[in-house]
TORSE-770139 format. One record per residue (C-alpha): chain; x, y, z. Coordinates in pm, 1 decimal. Last residue first. Example, Ala and Ser with C-alpha at 12.3 -4.5 7.8 and 13.67 -1.06 7.14 Angstrom:
! TORSE-770139
+-------+----------+----------+----------+
! kette !     east !    north !       up !
+-------+----------+----------+----------+
!     A !   1367.0 !   -106.0 !    714.0 !
!     A !   1230.0 !   -450.0 !    780.0 !
+-------+----------+----------+----------+
END
This chain:
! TORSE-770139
+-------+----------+----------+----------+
! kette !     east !    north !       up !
+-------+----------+----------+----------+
!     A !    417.3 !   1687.1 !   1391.2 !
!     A !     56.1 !   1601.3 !   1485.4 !
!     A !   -210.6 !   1564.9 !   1310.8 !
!     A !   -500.4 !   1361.0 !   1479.2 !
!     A !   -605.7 !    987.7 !   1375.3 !
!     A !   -941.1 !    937.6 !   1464.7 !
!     A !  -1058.7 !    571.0 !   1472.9 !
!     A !  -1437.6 !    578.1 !   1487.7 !
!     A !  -1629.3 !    447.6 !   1804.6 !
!     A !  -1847.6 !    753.3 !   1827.2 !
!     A !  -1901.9 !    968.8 !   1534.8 !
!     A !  -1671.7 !   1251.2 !   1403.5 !
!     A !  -1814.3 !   1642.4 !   1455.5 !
!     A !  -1885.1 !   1775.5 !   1131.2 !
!     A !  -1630.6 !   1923.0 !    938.4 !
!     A !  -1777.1 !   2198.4 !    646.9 !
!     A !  -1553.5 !   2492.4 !    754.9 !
!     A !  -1232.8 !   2252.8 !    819.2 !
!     A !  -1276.9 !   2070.4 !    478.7 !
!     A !  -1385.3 !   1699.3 !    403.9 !
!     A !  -1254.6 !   1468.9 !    183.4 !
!     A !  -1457.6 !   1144.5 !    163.7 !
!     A !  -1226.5 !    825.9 !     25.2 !
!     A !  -1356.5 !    494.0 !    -97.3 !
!     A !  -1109.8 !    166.0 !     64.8 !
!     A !  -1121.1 !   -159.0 !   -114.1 !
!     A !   -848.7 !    -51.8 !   -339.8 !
!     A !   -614.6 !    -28.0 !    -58.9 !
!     A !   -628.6 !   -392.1 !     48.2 !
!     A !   -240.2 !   -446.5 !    -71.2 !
!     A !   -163.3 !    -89.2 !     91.6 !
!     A !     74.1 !    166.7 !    -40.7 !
!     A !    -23.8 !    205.2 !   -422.3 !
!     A !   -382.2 !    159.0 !   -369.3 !
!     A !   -383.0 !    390.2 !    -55.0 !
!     A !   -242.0 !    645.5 !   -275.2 !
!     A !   -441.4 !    663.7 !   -532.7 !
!     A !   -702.1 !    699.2 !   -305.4 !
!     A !   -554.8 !   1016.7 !   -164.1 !
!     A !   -489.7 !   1175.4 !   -488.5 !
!     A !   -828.9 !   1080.8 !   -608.0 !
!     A !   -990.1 !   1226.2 !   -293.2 !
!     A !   -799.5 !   1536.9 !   -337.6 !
!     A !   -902.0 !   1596.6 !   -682.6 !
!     A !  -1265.3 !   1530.5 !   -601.4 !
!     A !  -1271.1 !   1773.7 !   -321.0 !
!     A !  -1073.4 !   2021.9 !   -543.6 !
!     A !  -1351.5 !   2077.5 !   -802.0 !
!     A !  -1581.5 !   2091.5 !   -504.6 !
!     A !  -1436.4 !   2371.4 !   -378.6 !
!     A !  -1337.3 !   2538.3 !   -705.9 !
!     A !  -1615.1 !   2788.0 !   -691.7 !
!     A !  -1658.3 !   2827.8 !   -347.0 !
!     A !  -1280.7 !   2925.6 !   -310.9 !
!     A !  -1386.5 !   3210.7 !   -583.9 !
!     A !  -1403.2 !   3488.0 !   -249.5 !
!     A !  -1071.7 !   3408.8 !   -146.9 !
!     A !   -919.9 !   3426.8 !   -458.9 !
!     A !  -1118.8 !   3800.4 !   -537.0 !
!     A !   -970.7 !   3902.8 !   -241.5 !
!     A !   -607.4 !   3856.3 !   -368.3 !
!     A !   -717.5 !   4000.5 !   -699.5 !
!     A !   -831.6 !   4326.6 !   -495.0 !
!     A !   -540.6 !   4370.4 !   -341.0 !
!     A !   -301.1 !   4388.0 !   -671.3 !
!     A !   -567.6 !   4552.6 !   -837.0 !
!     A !   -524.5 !   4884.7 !   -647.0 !
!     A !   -204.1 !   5063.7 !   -839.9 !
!     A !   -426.9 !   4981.3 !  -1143.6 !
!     A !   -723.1 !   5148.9 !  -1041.6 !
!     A !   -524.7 !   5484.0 !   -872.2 !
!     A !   -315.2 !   5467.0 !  -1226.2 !
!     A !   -641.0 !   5472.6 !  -1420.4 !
!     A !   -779.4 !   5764.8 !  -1186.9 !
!     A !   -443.5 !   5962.0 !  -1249.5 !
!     A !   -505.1 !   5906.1 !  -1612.2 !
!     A !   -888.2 !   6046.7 !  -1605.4 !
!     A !   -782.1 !   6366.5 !  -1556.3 !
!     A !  -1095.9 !   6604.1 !  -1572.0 !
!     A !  -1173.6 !   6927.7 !  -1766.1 !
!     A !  -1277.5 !   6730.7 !  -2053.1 !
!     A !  -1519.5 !   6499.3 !  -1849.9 !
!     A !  -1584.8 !   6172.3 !  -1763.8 !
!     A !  -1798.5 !   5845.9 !  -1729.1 !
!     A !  -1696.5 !   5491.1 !  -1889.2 !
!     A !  -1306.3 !   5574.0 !  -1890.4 !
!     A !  -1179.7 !   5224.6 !  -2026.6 !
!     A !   -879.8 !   5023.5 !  -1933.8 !
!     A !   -760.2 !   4702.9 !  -2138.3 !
!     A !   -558.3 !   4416.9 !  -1943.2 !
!     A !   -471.4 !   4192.0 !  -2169.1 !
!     A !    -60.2 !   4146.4 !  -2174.0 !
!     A !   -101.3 !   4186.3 !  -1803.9 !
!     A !   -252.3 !   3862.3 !  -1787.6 !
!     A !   -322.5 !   3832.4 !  -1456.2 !
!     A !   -192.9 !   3596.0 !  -1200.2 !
!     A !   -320.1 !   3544.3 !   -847.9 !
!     A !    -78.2 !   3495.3 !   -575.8 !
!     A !   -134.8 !   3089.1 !   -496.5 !
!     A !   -483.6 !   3079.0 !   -294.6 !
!     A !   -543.0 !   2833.4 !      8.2 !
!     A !   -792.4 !   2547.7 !     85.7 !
!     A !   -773.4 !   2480.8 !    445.7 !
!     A !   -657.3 !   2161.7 !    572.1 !
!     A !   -775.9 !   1823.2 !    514.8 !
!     A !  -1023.1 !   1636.5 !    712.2 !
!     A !   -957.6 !   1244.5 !    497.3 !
!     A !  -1251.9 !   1021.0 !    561.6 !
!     A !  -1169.7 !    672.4 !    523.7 !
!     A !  -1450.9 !    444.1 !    482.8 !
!     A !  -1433.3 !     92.3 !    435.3 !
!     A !  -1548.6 !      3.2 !    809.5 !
!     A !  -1479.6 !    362.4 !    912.6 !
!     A !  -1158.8 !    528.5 !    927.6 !
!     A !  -1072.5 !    839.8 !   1023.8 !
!     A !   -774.5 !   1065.9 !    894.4 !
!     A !   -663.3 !   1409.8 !    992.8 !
!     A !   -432.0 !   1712.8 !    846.7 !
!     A !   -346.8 !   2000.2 !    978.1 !
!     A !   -130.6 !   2200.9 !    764.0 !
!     A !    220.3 !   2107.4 !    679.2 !
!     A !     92.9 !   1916.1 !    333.3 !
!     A !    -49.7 !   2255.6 !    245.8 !
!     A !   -408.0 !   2211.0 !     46.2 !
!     A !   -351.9 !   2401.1 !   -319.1 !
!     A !   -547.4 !   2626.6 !   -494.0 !
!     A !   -448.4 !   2834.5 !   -833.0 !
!     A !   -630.2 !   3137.6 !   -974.5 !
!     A !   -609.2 !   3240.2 !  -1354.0 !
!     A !   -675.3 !   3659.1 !  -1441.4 !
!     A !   -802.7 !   3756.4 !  -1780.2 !
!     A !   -830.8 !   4155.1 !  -1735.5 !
!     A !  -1044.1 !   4466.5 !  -1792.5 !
!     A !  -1019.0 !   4794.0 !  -1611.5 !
!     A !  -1310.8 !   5051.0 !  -1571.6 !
!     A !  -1302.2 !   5402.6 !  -1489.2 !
!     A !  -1556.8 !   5630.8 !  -1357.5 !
!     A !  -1503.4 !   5979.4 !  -1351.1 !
!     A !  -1800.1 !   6192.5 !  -1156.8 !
!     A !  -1865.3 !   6501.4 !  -1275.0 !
!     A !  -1740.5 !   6838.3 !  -1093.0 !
!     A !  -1905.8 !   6963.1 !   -775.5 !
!     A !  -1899.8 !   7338.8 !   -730.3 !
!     A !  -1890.6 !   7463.4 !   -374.1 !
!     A !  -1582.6 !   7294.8 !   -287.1 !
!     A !  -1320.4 !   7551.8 !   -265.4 !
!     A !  -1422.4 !   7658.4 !   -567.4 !
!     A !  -1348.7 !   7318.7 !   -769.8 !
!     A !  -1480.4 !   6979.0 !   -671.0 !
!     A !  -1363.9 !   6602.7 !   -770.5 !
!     A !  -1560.2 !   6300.5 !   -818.2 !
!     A !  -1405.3 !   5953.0 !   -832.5 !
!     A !  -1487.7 !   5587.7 !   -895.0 !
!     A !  -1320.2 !   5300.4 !   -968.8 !
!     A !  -1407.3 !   4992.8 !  -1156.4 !
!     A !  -1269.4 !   4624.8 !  -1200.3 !
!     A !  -1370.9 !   4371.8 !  -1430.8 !
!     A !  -1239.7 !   4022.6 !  -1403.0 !
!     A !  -1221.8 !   3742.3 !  -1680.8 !
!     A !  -1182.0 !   3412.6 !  -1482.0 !
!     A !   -963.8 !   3109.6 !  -1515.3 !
!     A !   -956.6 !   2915.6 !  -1221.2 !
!     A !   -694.1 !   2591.9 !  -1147.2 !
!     A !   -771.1 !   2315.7 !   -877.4 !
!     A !   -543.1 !   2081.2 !   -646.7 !
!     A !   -192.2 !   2183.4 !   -583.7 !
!     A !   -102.8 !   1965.8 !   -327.7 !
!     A !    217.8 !   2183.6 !   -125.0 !
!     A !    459.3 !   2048.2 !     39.4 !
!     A !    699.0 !   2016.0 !   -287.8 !
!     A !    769.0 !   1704.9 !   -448.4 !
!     A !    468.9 !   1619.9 !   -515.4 !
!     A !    566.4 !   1203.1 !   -520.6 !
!     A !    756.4 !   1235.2 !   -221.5 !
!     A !    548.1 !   1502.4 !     -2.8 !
!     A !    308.4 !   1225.1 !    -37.6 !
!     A !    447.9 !    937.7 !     76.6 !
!     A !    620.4 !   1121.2 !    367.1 !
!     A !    310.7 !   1275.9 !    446.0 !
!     A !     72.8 !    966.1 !    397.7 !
!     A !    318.3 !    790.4 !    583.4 !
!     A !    281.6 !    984.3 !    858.9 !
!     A !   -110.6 !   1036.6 !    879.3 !
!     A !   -157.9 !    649.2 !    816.0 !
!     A !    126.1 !    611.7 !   1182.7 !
!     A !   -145.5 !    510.2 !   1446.5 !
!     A !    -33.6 !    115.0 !   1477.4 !
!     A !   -358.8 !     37.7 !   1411.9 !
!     A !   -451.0 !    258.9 !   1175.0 !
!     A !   -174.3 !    126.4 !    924.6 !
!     A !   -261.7 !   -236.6 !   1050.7 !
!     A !   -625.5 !   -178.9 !    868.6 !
!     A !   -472.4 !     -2.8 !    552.0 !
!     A !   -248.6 !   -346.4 !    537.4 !
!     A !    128.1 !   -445.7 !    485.8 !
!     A !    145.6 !   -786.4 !    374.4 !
!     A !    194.9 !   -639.9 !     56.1 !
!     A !    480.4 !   -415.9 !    144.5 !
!     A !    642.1 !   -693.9 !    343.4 !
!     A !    608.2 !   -949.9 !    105.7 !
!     A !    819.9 !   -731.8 !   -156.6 !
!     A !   1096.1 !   -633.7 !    152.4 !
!     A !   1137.9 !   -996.4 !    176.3 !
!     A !   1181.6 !  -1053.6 !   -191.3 !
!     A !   1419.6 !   -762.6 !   -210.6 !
!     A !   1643.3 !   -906.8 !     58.1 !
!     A !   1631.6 !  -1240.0 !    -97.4 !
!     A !   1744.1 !  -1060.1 !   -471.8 !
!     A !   2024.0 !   -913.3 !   -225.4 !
!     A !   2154.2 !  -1230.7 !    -81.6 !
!     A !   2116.9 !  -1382.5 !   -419.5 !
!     A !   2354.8 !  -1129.9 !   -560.8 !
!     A !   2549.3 !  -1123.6 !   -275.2 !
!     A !   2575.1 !  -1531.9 !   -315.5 !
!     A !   2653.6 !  -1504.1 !   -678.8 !
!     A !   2942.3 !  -1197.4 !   -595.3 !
!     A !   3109.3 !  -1426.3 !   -386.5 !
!     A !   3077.2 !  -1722.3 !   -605.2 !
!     A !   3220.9 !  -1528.2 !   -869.9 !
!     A !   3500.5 !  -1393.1 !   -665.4 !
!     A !   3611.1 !  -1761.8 !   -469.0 !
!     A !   3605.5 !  -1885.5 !   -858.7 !
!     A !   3831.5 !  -1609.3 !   -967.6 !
!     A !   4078.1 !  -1597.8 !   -673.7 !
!     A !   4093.8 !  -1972.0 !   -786.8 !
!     A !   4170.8 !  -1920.1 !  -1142.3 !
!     A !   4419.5 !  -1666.2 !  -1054.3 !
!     A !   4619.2 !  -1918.5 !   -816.8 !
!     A !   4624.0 !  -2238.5 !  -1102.5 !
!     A !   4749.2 !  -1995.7 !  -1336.6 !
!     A !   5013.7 !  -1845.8 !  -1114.3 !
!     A !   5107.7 !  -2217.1 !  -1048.4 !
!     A !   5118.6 !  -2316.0 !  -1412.2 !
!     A !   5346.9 !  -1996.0 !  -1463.4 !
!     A !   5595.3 !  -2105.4 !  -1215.2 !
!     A !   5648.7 !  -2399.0 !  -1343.5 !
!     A !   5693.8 !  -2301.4 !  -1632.5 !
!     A !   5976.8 !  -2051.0 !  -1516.7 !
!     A !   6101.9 !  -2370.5 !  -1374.8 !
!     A !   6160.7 !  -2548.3 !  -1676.9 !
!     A !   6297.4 !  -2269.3 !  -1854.0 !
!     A !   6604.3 !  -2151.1 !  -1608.9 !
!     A !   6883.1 !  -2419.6 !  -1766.7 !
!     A !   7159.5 !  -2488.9 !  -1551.6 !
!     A !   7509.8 !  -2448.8 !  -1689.9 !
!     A !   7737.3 !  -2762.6 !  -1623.4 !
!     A !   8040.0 !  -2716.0 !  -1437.4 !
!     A !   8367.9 !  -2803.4 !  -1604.2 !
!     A !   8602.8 !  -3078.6 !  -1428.5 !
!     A !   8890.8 !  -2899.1 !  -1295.7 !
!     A !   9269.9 !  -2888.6 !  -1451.6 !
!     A !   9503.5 !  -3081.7 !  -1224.9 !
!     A !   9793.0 !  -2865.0 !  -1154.9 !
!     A !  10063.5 !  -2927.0 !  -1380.7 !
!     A !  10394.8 !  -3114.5 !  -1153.5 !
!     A !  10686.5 !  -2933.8 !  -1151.2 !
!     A !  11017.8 !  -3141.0 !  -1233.7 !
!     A !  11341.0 !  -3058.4 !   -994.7 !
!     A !  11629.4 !  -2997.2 !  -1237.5 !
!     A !  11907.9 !  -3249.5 !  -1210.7 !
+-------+----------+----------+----------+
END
Protein backbone atom coordinates (compact mmCIF):
# COMPACT_ATOMS: atom_id res chain seq x y z
CA UNK A 1 0.00 0.00 0.00
CA UNK A 2 1.46 3.32 -1.03
CA UNK A 3 2.57 5.50 1.90
CA UNK A 4 0.14 8.80 1.73
CA UNK A 5 2.02 12.32 1.91
CA UNK A 6 0.56 14.67 3.94
CA UNK A 7 0.13 18.68 2.10
CA UNK A 8 2.01 21.02 4.05
CA UNK A 9 -0.18 23.38 5.85
CA UNK A 10 -0.51 26.47 3.69
CA UNK A 11 0.30 29.80 5.95
CA UNK A 12 -2.06 32.34 7.06
CA UNK A 13 -1.45 35.56 4.72
CA UNK A 14 0.16 38.61 6.25
CA UNK A 15 -1.63 41.71 6.16
CA UNK A 16 0.01 44.75 4.30
CA UNK A 17 0.51 47.76 6.55
CA UNK A 18 -0.65 50.94 5.41
CA UNK A 19 2.22 53.98 5.55
CA UNK A 20 -0.50 57.05 5.53
CA UNK A 21 -1.32 57.37 9.00
CA UNK A 22 2.03 57.84 10.09
CA UNK A 23 3.25 60.05 7.37
CA UNK A 24 0.50 62.35 9.05
CA UNK A 25 1.81 62.04 11.83
CA UNK A 26 4.77 63.04 10.93
CA UNK A 27 3.68 66.10 9.22
CA UNK A 28 1.64 67.42 12.36
CA UNK A 29 4.89 67.13 14.25
CA UNK A 30 7.02 69.04 11.63
CA UNK A 31 4.25 71.59 11.85
CA UNK A 32 4.10 71.79 15.44
CA UNK A 33 8.38 72.11 15.32
CA UNK A 34 8.40 75.04 12.60
CA UNK A 35 5.85 76.96 14.39
CA UNK A 36 7.93 76.95 17.42
CA UNK A 37 11.37 77.81 15.78
CA UNK A 38 9.10 80.64 14.55
CA UNK A 39 7.78 81.94 17.79
CA UNK A 40 11.39 81.51 19.65
CA UNK A 41 12.58 83.80 16.18
CA UNK A 42 10.04 86.50 16.48
CA UNK A 43 10.44 86.94 20.01
CA UNK A 44 14.09 86.97 19.48
CA UNK A 45 14.17 89.48 17.02
CA UNK A 46 11.25 91.64 19.31
CA UNK A 47 13.56 91.69 22.24
CA UNK A 48 16.73 92.85 19.90
CA UNK A 49 14.58 95.19 18.53
CA UNK A 50 13.65 96.61 21.87
CA UNK A 51 17.12 96.03 23.10
CA UNK A 52 18.30 98.29 20.39
CA UNK A 53 15.38 101.04 20.48
CA UNK A 54 16.66 101.02 24.59
CA UNK A 55 20.13 101.45 23.43
CA UNK A 56 19.16 104.40 21.28
CA UNK A 57 17.09 105.93 24.03
CA UNK A 58 20.05 105.85 26.32
CA UNK A 59 22.44 107.17 23.89
CA UNK A 60 19.44 110.11 23.20
CA UNK A 61 19.61 111.14 27.08
CA UNK A 62 23.11 111.03 26.94
CA UNK A 63 23.61 113.59 24.20
CA UNK A 64 21.25 115.92 25.90
CA UNK A 65 22.41 115.49 29.22
CA UNK A 66 25.61 116.29 27.79
CA UNK A 67 26.48 120.03 28.60
CA UNK A 68 28.90 122.97 27.09
CA UNK A 69 29.79 123.46 30.89
CA UNK A 70 30.85 119.53 31.47
CA UNK A 71 32.59 119.79 27.94
CA UNK A 72 35.14 122.32 29.61
CA UNK A 73 35.28 120.49 32.44
CA UNK A 74 36.46 117.46 31.43
CA UNK A 75 38.99 119.54 28.94
CA UNK A 76 38.01 117.65 25.65
CA UNK A 77 35.56 121.09 23.69
CA UNK A 78 38.79 121.47 21.44
CA UNK A 79 38.48 117.63 20.49
CA UNK A 80 35.19 117.29 19.76
CA UNK A 81 35.01 120.38 18.03
CA UNK A 82 37.68 118.78 15.63
CA UNK A 83 36.19 115.58 15.19
CA UNK A 84 32.75 117.29 14.90
CA UNK A 85 33.93 119.52 12.62
CA UNK A 86 36.27 117.84 10.33
CA UNK A 87 32.95 115.59 9.97
CA UNK A 88 30.52 117.84 8.67
CA UNK A 89 33.47 119.77 6.24
CA UNK A 90 34.71 117.00 5.26
CA UNK A 91 38.01 118.14 4.53
CA UNK A 92 40.40 119.94 7.28
CA UNK A 93 40.09 122.85 5.96
CA UNK A 94 36.95 125.74 6.93
CA UNK A 95 36.65 127.57 3.99
CA UNK A 96 35.30 130.78 5.26
CA UNK A 97 35.23 133.92 2.78
CA UNK A 98 35.35 134.32 -1.13
CA UNK A 99 36.99 137.74 -3.01
CA UNK A 100 36.31 138.79 -6.30
CA UNK A 101 38.58 141.55 -7.43
CA UNK A 102 39.52 143.07 -10.87
CA UNK A 103 43.45 143.44 -10.74
CA UNK A 104 45.67 145.59 -12.85
CA UNK A 105 49.14 144.83 -13.22
CA UNK A 106 51.99 146.96 -14.94
CA UNK A 107 55.54 146.55 -15.93
CA UNK A 108 58.01 148.71 -16.82
CA UNK A 109 61.09 148.70 -19.04
CA UNK A 110 63.59 151.00 -20.78
CA UNK A 111 66.17 149.77 -23.02
CA UNK A 112 69.49 151.62 -24.47
CA UNK A 113 71.28 151.36 -27.78
CA UNK A 114 75.08 152.53 -28.40
CA UNK A 115 76.49 150.78 -25.91
CA UNK A 116 74.37 152.69 -23.59
CA UNK A 117 74.80 156.19 -24.40
CA UNK A 118 71.41 156.60 -26.02
CA UNK A 119 68.42 155.83 -23.84
CA UNK A 120 65.39 154.50 -25.70
CA UNK A 121 61.65 155.19 -24.37
CA UNK A 122 60.32 153.61 -21.70
CA UNK A 123 57.60 150.60 -22.51
CA UNK A 124 55.04 150.28 -20.10
CA UNK A 125 52.63 147.53 -20.26
CA UNK A 126 49.55 146.90 -18.48
CA UNK A 127 47.59 143.56 -17.92
CA UNK A 128 43.98 143.32 -16.94
CA UNK A 129 42.28 140.44 -15.11
CA UNK A 130 39.14 139.28 -12.88
CA UNK A 131 40.89 137.24 -10.26
CA UNK A 132 38.56 135.44 -7.09
CA UNK A 133 40.47 134.74 -3.72
CA UNK A 134 39.41 132.02 -1.28
CA UNK A 135 40.25 131.87 2.73
CA UNK A 136 39.97 129.16 4.85
CA UNK A 137 41.15 128.60 8.80
CA UNK A 138 43.05 124.94 8.84
CA UNK A 139 41.33 122.60 11.26
CA UNK A 140 45.18 121.25 12.02
CA UNK A 141 46.25 124.68 13.02
CA UNK A 142 46.21 125.88 16.46
CA UNK A 143 43.20 126.23 17.70
CA UNK A 144 41.94 127.45 21.38
CA UNK A 145 38.75 127.85 23.30
CA UNK A 146 37.89 129.92 26.56
CA UNK A 147 34.95 130.16 28.20
CA UNK A 148 33.50 132.85 30.13
CA UNK A 149 30.18 132.81 31.99
CA UNK A 150 28.26 132.58 28.47
CA UNK A 151 31.08 133.52 26.53
CA UNK A 152 33.14 131.31 24.49
CA UNK A 153 35.85 132.88 22.69
CA UNK A 154 37.14 130.72 19.91
CA UNK A 155 41.40 131.92 19.00
CA UNK A 156 41.48 130.36 15.68
CA UNK A 157 44.35 129.94 13.50
CA UNK A 158 45.67 132.04 10.86
CA UNK A 159 43.62 133.01 7.98
CA UNK A 160 45.24 131.46 4.83
CA UNK A 161 44.90 132.01 0.94
CA UNK A 162 43.74 129.06 -1.55
CA UNK A 163 46.11 129.64 -4.94
CA UNK A 164 44.42 132.54 -6.44
CA UNK A 165 42.39 132.06 -9.59
CA UNK A 166 42.21 134.32 -12.54
CA UNK A 167 40.13 134.29 -15.24
CA UNK A 168 42.41 133.67 -17.93
CA UNK A 169 39.55 133.82 -20.35
CA UNK A 170 39.69 137.85 -19.41
CA UNK A 171 42.83 138.83 -19.08
CA UNK A 172 43.39 141.79 -21.72
CA UNK A 173 47.04 143.35 -22.07
CA UNK A 174 47.67 146.86 -23.16
CA UNK A 175 51.04 148.68 -24.15
CA UNK A 176 50.25 152.20 -22.45
CA UNK A 177 53.84 153.75 -23.38
CA UNK A 178 56.04 152.56 -26.40
CA UNK A 179 57.79 152.88 -29.35
CA UNK A 180 58.15 151.48 -32.99
CA UNK A 181 61.61 150.47 -32.61
CA UNK A 182 60.71 148.61 -29.36
CA UNK A 183 59.30 145.01 -28.60
CA UNK A 184 56.62 145.34 -26.52
CA UNK A 185 55.77 141.35 -26.76
CA UNK A 186 58.75 140.27 -24.80
CA UNK A 187 57.60 142.89 -22.08
CA UNK A 188 53.96 141.26 -22.18
CA UNK A 189 55.45 137.80 -21.75
CA UNK A 190 57.94 139.23 -18.80
CA UNK A 191 54.27 140.61 -17.18
CA UNK A 192 52.52 137.55 -17.65
CA UNK A 193 55.35 135.10 -16.75
CA UNK A 194 55.26 137.39 -13.29
CA UNK A 195 51.54 137.32 -12.29
CA UNK A 196 51.67 134.09 -10.84
CA UNK A 197 53.73 135.76 -7.73
CA UNK A 198 52.19 138.70 -7.66
CA UNK A 199 48.50 137.18 -7.26
CA UNK A 200 49.85 135.20 -4.34
CA UNK A 201 50.88 138.56 -2.70
CA UNK A 202 48.00 140.24 -3.64
CA UNK A 203 45.99 137.30 -1.21
CA UNK A 204 47.97 138.17 1.51
CA UNK A 205 47.64 141.70 1.25
CA UNK A 206 43.33 141.45 0.71
CA UNK A 207 43.27 139.28 4.17
CA UNK A 208 42.12 142.71 5.68
CA UNK A 209 39.45 142.80 3.43
CA UNK A 210 37.72 139.57 4.16
CA UNK A 211 38.77 139.54 7.82
CA UNK A 212 35.82 140.47 9.22
CA UNK A 213 33.76 138.75 6.58
CA UNK A 214 35.32 135.52 7.92
CA UNK A 215 35.01 136.42 11.67
CA UNK A 216 31.32 136.26 11.32
CA UNK A 217 31.41 133.09 9.26
CA UNK A 218 33.46 131.37 11.74
CA UNK A 219 31.46 132.36 14.65
CA UNK A 220 28.30 131.02 12.96
CA UNK A 221 29.99 127.80 12.17
CA UNK A 222 31.10 127.47 15.65
CA UNK A 223 27.77 128.36 17.20
CA UNK A 224 26.06 126.18 15.10
CA UNK A 225 27.85 123.78 16.41
CA UNK A 226 27.50 124.13 20.03
CA UNK A 227 23.65 124.11 19.38
CA UNK A 228 23.80 120.89 17.66
CA UNK A 229 26.25 119.20 20.27
CA UNK A 230 25.23 120.62 23.57
CA UNK A 231 21.50 120.77 25.02
CA UNK A 232 22.52 124.40 26.63
CA UNK A 233 24.37 125.33 23.44
CA UNK A 234 22.11 128.00 22.34
CA UNK A 235 22.78 129.95 25.41
CA UNK A 236 26.36 130.31 24.47
CA UNK A 237 27.42 133.74 21.91
CA UNK A 238 30.71 133.09 20.19
CA UNK A 239 33.83 135.83 19.72
CA UNK A 240 36.38 134.64 17.13
CA UNK A 241 39.50 136.07 17.52
CA UNK A 242 42.72 135.80 15.27
CA UNK A 243 46.43 135.23 16.29
CA UNK A 244 47.51 138.98 15.21
CA UNK A 245 44.54 140.59 17.05
CA UNK A 246 44.70 138.02 20.46
CA UNK A 247 44.87 139.76 23.51
CA UNK A 248 46.23 138.20 26.43
CA UNK A 249 43.16 135.98 28.23
CA UNK A 250 41.95 137.26 31.68
CA UNK A 251 42.49 135.72 34.96
CA UNK A 252 40.27 132.93 36.18
CA UNK A 253 39.08 131.97 32.57
CA UNK A 254 39.13 128.36 31.40
CA UNK A 255 41.74 128.14 28.58
CA UNK A 256 41.65 125.21 26.65
CA UNK A 257 45.09 124.93 24.59
CA UNK A 258 45.52 122.95 21.23
CA UNK A 259 47.14 120.19 21.42
CA UNK A 260 47.28 117.11 19.14
Amino acid sequence: MAAITPEPTASPPVASRNPWPWLALLGVVALLVGAAMWSVEKATSLAGAGVTKGLAVVKELGHEAATVVSAFRQQNIRQQFLSSAVTLEGTSRLQVATLKEDEIFRRKEQDSIAWGWISLPQVVVQADVPVEYSYYLDFNGSWEFTRENDLVTVHAPPLRPNAPAPDISKLTFYTLEGHVWQDDKAVRERLQGSMSSALRDRALEHVTLIREIARRQTERFVEKWLTDSFSDGHAFKVKVVFPDEAPAAPAGVEVRHAGN
